[in-house]
N, C-alpha and C positions, 0 to 999 in steps of 0.2 A: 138634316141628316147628321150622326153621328160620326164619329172615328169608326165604330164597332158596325159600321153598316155600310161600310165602300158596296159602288156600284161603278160597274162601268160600261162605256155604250160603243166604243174604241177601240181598237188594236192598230194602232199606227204605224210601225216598224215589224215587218215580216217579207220571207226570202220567199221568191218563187223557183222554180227548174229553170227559170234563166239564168241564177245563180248556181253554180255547179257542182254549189256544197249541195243542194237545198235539194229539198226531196216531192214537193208540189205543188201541182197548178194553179194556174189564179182561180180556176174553177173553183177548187177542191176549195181554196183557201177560205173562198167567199161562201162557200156552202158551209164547211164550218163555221164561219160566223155567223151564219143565219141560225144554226143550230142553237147557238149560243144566246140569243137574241142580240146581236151587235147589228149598230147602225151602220158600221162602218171599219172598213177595212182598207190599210196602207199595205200597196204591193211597192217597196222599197228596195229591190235590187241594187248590188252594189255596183258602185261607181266605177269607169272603164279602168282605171291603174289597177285593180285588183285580179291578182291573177286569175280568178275563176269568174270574172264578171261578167256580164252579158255586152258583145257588139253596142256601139252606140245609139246605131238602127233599134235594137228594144224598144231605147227611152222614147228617139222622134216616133214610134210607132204604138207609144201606149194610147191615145188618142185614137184609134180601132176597138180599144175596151166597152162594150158598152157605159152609162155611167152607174147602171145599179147590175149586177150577177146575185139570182138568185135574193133579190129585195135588198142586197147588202150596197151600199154605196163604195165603189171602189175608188178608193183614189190612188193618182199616178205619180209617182212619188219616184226616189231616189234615197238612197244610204251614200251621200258621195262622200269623199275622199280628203282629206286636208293632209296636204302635199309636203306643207312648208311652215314655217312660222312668219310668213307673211299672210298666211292664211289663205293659200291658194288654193282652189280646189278642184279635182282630177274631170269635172264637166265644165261644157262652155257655157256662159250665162245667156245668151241666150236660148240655148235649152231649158235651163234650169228656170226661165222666167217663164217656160209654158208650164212646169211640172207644179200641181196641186199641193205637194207635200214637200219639203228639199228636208233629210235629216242628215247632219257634218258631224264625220265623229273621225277621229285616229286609230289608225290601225296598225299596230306592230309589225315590221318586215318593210312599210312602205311609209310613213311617217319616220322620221329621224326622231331618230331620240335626243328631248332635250334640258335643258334647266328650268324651272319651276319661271323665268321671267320671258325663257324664249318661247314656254307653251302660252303662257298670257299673253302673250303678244299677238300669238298664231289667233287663240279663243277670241279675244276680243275685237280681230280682224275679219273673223268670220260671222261675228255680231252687226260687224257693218254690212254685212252683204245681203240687200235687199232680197234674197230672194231666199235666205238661211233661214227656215221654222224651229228649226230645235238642235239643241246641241246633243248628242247621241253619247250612250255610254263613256262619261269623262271620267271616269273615276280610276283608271290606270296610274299603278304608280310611275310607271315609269314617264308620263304625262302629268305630272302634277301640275298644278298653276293658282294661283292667289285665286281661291276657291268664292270668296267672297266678293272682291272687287269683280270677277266675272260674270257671277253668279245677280249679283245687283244690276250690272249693264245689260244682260240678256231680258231683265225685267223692263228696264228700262226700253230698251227696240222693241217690246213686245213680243220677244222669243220664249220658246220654253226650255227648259232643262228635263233630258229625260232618265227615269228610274229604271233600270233594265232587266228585266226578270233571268234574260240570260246569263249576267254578270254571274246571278249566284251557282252557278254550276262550273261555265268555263273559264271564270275570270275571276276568282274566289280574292288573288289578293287583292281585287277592287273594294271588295264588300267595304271596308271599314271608311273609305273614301267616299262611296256610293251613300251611308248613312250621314257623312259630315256635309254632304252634299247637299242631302233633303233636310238636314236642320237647318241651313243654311237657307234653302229655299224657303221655309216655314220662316225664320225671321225675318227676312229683308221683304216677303210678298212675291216672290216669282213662281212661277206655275212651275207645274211640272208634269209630262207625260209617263205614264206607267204603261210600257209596253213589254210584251213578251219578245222580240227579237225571234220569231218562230223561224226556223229553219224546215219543219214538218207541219201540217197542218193541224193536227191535232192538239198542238200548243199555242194555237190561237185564242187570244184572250185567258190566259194562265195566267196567274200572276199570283201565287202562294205567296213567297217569298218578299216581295215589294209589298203584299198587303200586311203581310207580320211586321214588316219592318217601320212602316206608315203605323202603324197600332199602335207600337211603342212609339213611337215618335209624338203621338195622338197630333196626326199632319192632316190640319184644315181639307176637307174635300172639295171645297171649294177652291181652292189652290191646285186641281188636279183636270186639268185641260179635258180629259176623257172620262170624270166622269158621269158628267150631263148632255145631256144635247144642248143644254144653251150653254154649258160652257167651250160645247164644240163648236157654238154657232159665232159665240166673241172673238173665239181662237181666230176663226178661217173667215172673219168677214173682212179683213185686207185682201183675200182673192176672190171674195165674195161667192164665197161655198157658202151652201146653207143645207143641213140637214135638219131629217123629219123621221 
């Protein structure tokens, strides 16, 4: 597969109406992606510190989901919360060791703002947490952190770093971050997830903006967790997911 011919089979990060920004149902979501032909779809609500976030009852009660809606594989996931620059984060682990998908990202108003050594410290704390799959929209300036030294150790636990389609609209001064990010990833060999962050279902599996920017970047696709089945099947075979 070339640069010029991204495909993806994925959408890992997206909001349901348990989130209270977010405008639809895991139904809708998952029909959406069947539309789209995706394998598979992340219902990743955000984590309880978040003011609009769902009861913690949601997450122990994703487990009622069927595991396929409408042929799509759903998986039960979380957007949790990194607290602290110890890297703590706003669910209990033992939750988060039954949830299929765990994405840790900082959020403005609830994350402190800090210096490029206290956010590395935080990042590479929540690299050690067995149960962290991917590090979520880091491209915040106000979140900076030794992008490289991070970025090599999330390869190294076998995490991903993800691309976020929604930076480019509501988090515009991430972009130039978000691109030092995926070069970053491209040289040292760490994967990295392209997902849409959909808040609406019809931005399921979107991803304009990450695919332009992967183009110039001419960023290996094989380096892109989502956009095969076997590279979903290497991702998730520590929880021994396997899709088809």
């Amino acid at each position: 597969m070339s640069t010029s011919e991204y495909q993806f089979v994925a959408d890992l990060h997206n909001h349901s109406i348990a989130s209270t920004h977010a405008y639809s149902t895991i139904t809708e979501m998952a029909r959406e992606a069947a539309r789209k032909g995706l394998a598979a779809v992340g219902c990743t609500d955000h984590g309880v510190k978040v003011w609009d976030a769902p009861k913690i009852s949601h997450f122990y009660n994703l487990n009622d989901l069927p595991e396929k809606i409408e042929g799509v594989r759903v998986l039960q996931g979380v957007e949790a919360n990194i607290i602290d620059f110890d890297g703590q984060l706003d669910m209990p682990e033992e939750l988060l060791s039954r949830l299929e998908v765990v994405i840790a990202s900082m959020h403005g108003g609830l994350m402190p703002v800090g210096n490029v050594d206290e956010c590395t410290r935080a990042y590479m704390a929540v690299l050690d947490n067995p149960y962290v799959d991917i590090i979520g929209h880091s491209g915040s300036p106000e979140y900076a952190y030794d992008y490289e030294t991070v970025i090599r150790y999330a390869g190294e636990k076998g995490k991903a770093i993800e691309i976020n389609e929604h930076t480019f609209t509501v988090r515009q001064a991430s972009i130039a971050n978000c691109r030092k990010i995926a070069e970053i990833c491209k040289k040292v060999g760490t994967p990295i997830v392209v997902d849409s962050d959909s808040h609406y279902h019809a931005w399921i599996g979107e991803f304009p903006n990450c695919v332009r920017m992967l183009k110039e970047l001419d960023f290996p696709p094989e380096l892109i967790v989502n956009s095969s089945i076997e590279n979903l099947n290497r991702f998730f075979a520590k929880k021994n997911i396997v899709f088809d």
